[in-house]
N, C-alpha and C positions, 0 to 999 in steps of 0.2 A: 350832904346828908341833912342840915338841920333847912336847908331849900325846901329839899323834897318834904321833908314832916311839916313844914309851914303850908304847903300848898294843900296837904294832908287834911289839915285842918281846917280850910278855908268852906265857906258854905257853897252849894252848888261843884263842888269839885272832884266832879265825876271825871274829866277828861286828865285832869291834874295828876289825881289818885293812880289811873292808867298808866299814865309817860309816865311816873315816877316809876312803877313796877317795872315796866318794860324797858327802861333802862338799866336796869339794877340798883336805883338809889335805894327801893325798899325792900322788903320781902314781903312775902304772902301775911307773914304771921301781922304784919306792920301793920298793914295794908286792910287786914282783918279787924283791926283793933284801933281803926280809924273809922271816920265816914267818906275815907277818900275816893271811895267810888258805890256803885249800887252793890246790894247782897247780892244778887248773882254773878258778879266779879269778886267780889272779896272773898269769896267763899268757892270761889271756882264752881261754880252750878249754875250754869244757866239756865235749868229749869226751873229751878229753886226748891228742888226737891226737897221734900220732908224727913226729920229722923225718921224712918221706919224701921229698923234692929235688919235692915238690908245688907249684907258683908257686902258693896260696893268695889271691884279693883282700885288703889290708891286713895282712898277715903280715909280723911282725916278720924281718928277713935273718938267718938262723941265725948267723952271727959277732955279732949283735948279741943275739940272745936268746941265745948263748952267754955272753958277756961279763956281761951280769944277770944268770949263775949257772945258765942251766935247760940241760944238758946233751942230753936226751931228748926233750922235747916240743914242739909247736911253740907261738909265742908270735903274738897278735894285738893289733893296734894298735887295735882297739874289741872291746867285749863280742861287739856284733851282729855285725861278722867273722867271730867264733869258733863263733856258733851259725848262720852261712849254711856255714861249711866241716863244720859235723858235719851238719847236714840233706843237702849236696852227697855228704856220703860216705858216708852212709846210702842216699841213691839209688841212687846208685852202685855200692854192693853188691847192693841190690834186684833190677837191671837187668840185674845181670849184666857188670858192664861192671871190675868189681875187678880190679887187675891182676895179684891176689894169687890169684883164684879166677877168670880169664878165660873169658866164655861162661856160667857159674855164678850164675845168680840167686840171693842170697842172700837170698829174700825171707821170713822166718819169721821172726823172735826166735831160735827156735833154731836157723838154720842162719848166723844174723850173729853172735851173742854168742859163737860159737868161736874165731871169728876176730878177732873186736873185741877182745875181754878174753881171752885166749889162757887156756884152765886150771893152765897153770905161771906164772902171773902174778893168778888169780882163781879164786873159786867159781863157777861158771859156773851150777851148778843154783841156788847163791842168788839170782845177777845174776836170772836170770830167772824167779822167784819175785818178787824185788824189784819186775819189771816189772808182772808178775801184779797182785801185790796194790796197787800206786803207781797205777796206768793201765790196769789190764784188758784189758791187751794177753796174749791166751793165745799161749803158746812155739811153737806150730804153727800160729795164725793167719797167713793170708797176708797182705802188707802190699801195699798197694795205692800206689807212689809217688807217685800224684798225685790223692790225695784229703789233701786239706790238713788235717785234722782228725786223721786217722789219723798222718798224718807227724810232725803237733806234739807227739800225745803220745808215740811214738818217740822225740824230739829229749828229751823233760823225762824220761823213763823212765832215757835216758842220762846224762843229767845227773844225775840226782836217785841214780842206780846208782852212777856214778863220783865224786858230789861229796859230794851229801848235798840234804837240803830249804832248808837254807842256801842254798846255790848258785843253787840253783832260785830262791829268793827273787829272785837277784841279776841274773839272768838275764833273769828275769820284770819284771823293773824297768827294768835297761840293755840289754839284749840282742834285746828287740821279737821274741819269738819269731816271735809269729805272722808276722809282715811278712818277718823273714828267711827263713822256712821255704818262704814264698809263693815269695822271688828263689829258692829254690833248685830250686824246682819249675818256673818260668819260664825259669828260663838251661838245664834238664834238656830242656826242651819247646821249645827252641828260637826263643823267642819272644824280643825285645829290649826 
């Protein structure tokens, strides 16, 4: 135990912060309240979604993910939560259904990543570059919500943009893309 919180602590110890979790030396809450790995691992969100007053499934109570420290982001009580609320919000914007952009199908790469990673907060022609070359999703390709294949790599595109390949790993590991990405296309489609 006092291993794993040393390596916790160490700079750059993003892979450290991971093994330690995924072994069980630490917990989430630990793991939160370090810098042992990037906010979208610590906080289970690989999208890095924002508080929005979103009832999220298995979301941490913002006075509770406040209190671990994460002011901004919201936080998930499983990996696989974190990547069913970025595939749900990915559709969601697809669909046109954003409350931020209502009626507004945001279904391209480039008409999501302005809104997603706002450019006073991001390179936005990087992000989507980054998607390009990671996933071969082209910036004006339309995205079809409910081809399961197309959506997963959206889901790791994001990830892999806002975390790194690292993350991806983690993701890939705890997170069940594919199977989450499936609920989020299923609860989309109205089906139980």
């Amino acid at each position: 135990k006092e291993t794993a919180q040393a390596l916790l602590n160490l700079p750059n110890s993003e892979e450290a912060g991971i093994l330690a979790y995924e072994t069980g030396a630490v917990t989430q809450e630990e793991l939160m309240k370090s810098k042992g790995a990037v906010r979208s691992v610590r906080n289970f969100n690989p999208g890095n979604l924002k508080q929005l007053n979103i009832q999220w499934n298995d979301m941490r109570p913002t006075a509770e993910t406040r209190k671990l420290g994460e002011e901004t982001f919201e936080s998930f009580k499983t990996p696989r939560a974190g990547v069913v609320a970025l595939a749900k919000d990915l559709i969601t914007k697809i669909r046109g259904l954003s409350k931020s952009r209502p009626g507004v199908p945001l279904d391209t790469m480039a008409k999501i990543i302005p809104v997603y990673a706002p450019k006073n907060e991001n390179n936005v022609e990087a992000y989507l570059k980054n998607i390009k070359n990671s996933f071969g999703i082209e910036a004006n390709q339309v995205l079809d919500w409910q081809n399961q294949e197309m959506l997963e790599k959206a889901v790791k595109s994001i990830i892999v943009s806002e975390a790194g390949s690292i993350a991806l790993g983690f993701y890939e590991r705890n997170g069940d893309i594919s199977n989450a990405v499936a609920e989020a296309i299923k609860y989309n489609s109205g089906a139980k």
